[in-house]
N, C-alpha and C positions, 0 to 999 in steps of 0.2 A: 154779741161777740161770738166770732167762732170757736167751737171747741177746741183746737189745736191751739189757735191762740191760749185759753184760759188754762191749757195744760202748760202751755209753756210757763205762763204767768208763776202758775203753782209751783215747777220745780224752782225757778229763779229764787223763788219769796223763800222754800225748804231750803235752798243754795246758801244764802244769806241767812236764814236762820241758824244754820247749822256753823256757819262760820263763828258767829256770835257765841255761841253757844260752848263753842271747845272752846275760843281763848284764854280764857279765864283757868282751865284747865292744862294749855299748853307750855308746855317747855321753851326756854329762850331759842332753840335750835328746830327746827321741826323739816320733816324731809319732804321735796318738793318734787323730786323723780326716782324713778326704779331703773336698774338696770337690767339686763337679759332673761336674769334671773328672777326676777322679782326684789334682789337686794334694793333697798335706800341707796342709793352714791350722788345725790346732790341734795345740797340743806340749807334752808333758808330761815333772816330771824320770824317773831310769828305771825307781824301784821302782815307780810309781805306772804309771805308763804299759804294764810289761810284768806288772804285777798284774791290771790293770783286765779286760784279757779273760777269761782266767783263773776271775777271779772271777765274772765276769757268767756265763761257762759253769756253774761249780758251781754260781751261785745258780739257774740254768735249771733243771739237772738235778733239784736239791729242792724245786723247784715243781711242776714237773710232773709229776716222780714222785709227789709229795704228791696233787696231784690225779687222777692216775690209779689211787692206792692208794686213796682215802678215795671220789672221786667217783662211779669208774667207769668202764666204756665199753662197757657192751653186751657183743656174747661171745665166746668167746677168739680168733676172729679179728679182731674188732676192736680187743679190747685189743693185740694184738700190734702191729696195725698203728699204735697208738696209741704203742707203746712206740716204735716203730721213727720217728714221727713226731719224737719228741723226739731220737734219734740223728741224725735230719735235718739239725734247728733246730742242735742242739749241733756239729754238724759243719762248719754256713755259719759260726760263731764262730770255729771251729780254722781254716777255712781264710780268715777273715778275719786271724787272728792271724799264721799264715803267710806272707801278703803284709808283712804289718806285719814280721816277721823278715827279711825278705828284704830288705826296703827299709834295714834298720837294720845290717845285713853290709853293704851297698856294692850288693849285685849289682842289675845292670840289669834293672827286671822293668815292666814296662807295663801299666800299669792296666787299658787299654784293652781288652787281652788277658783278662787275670787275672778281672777282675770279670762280665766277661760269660759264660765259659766256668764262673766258680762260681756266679752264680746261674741259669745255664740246669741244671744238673747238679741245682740244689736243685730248679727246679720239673718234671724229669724223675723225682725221685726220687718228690715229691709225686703225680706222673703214675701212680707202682705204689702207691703206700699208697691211696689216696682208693678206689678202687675196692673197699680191701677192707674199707672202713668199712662192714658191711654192716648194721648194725643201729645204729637213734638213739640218742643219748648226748647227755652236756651236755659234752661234751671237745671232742672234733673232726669234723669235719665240714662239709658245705656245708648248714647251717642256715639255712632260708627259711621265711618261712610255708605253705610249699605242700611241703616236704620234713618237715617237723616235724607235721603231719597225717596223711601219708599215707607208711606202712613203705613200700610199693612205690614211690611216689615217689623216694623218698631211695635205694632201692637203686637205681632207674635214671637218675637224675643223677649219684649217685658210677662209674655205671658209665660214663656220657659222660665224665666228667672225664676219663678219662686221655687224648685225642685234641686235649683242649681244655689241658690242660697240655704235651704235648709240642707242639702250636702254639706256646704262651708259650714254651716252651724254644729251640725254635727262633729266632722272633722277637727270641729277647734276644741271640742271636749276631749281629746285626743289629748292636750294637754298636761291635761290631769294628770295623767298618768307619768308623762316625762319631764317634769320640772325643772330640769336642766336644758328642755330646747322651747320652755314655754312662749319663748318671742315669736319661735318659726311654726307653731302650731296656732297661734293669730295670725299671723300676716301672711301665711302660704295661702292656705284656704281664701284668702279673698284674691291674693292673685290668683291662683286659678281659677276662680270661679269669676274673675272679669277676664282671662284668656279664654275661656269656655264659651262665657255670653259673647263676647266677640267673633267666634268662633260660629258661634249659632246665628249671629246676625247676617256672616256670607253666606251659609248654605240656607238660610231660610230665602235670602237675594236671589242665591243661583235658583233655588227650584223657582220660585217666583216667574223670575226670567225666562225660565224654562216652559212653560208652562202657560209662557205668552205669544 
């Protein structure tokens, strides 16, 4: 079995483990989203609430598996990097759920902190994969007009990505510091860092073209 598979395996089983494991500990009420801020503002009872992640992971895992069995991705380094993509995704879940565990024991844990340092971690991880997406696929990738044209294109924008994702990564630790715009200190940073790679994918086209 592939490793990416058996890493996925292992968060699932932690997934489920860890569900089991508050119950017993959890309150009739327990909180199943954050708002802007990091506040709780929606609340579910506990099977539901300590289900719901869980679930959402397993159901990731046979989608994307499914699509990476049936679809494809190009060739074995890509698929790999493809599989290890889905370990990624499955992993910002678990350690979503984490927070959520944490907050449902009592202990003092800060959004502020927590969410920034896990999504800068997801687009550093994305920072090692993307480059090794070496060949077009309908799976993953930074798919543009001007990347989906040209093999060599698309090998040397996935090769920029990773300077332009450890920026977003960076930039989202930026957070920390502003706890009151902590939504926009996650989710700028990756839009701009897909306006950018986009960005890189014309003039990597234009000189190309140029050049022929």
């Amino acid at each position: 079995m592939e490793t990416h598979r058996i890493a996925t395996l292992i968060i699932i089983a932690a997934s489920l483990i860890l569900a089991a494991l508050i119950y017993p500990a959890a309150p009739e009420q327990i909180p199943t989203h954050w708002n802007l801020g990091g506040e709780p503002d929606a609340w579910s009872d506990t099977a539901f609430g300590l289900a719901i992640i869980p679930a959402i992971l397993v159901i990731t895992a046979l989608l994307f598996g499914a699509m990476l069995k049936y679809i494809g991705s190009g060739d074995t380094k890509t698929r790999r990097a493809t599989g290890w993509f889905i370990v990624l995704i499955i992993a910002l879940l678990f350690g979503i759920q984490i927070f959520q565990a944490i907050s449902i024991l009592g202990y003092p844990v800060d959004p502020a902190l927590f969410f920034p340092i896990l999504f800068a971690l997801f687009y550093l991880g994305l920072s090692f994969l993307l480059p090794r997406v070496t060949k077009r696929n309908t799976m993953m990738g930074i798919r543009t007009p001007w990347t989906m044209k040209s093999e060599e294109v698309w090998v040397r924008t996935h090769q920029r990505s990773a300077r332009v994702l450890q920026v977003a990564s960076g930039l989202t630790l930026f957070g920390i510091f502003y706890p009151d715009h902590l939504f926009l200190f996650i989710i700028i940073p990756a839009i701009l860092a897909m306006v950018w790679l986009v960005i890189i994918s014309y003039l990597e086209f234009k000189n190309l073209w140029e050049m022929q």
